[in-house]
C-alpha positions in Angstrom: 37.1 -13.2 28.6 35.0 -12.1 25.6 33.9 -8.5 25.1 30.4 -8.0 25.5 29.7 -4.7 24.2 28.9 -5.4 20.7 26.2 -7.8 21.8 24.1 -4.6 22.9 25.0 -2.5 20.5 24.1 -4.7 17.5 20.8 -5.5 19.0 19.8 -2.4 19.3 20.9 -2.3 15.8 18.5 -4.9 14.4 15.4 -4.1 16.2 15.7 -0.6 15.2 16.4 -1.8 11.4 13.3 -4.2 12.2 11.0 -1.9 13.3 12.1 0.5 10.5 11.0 -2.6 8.0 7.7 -3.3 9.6 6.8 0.5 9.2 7.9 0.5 5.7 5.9 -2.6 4.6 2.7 -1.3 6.8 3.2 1.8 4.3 3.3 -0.5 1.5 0.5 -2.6 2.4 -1.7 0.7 3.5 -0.9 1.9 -0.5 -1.6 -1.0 -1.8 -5.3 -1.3 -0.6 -6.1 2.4 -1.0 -5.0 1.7 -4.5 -7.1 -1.4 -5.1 -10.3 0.1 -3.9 -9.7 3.2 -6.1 -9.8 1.5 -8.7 -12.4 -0.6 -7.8 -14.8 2.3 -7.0 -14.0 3.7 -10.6 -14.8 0.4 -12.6 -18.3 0.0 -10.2 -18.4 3.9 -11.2 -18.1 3.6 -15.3 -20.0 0.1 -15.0 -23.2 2.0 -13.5 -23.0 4.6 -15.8 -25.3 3.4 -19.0 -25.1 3.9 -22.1 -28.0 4.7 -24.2 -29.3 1.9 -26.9 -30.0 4.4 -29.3 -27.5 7.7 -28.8 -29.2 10.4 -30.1 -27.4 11.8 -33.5 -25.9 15.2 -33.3 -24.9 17.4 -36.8 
């Protein structure tokens, strides 16, 4: 006869260490894009802002 408790307990195991991965790569992922458009809204941001042909002089 083989014992079968370790089956459960190591299950139990691995889906909890799987779940804890997924929610930690969501995290990444969610950090990632919140990054990307940041700095995609700032480069639209300085691209719209124009710079005069002829800056006026200043003493």
């Amino acid at each position: 006869m083989t014992d079968q408790s370790d089956k459960p307990d190591k299950s139990s195991w691995t889906s909890a260490a799987a779940m804890a991965g997924a929610a930690i790569g969501s995290a990444a992922l969610a950090a990632a894009l919140l990054y990307a458009s940041r700095r995609k809204e700032r480069a639209d941001k300085s691209a719209r802002m124009a710079k005069p042909d002829q800056a006026p002089e200043t003493d």
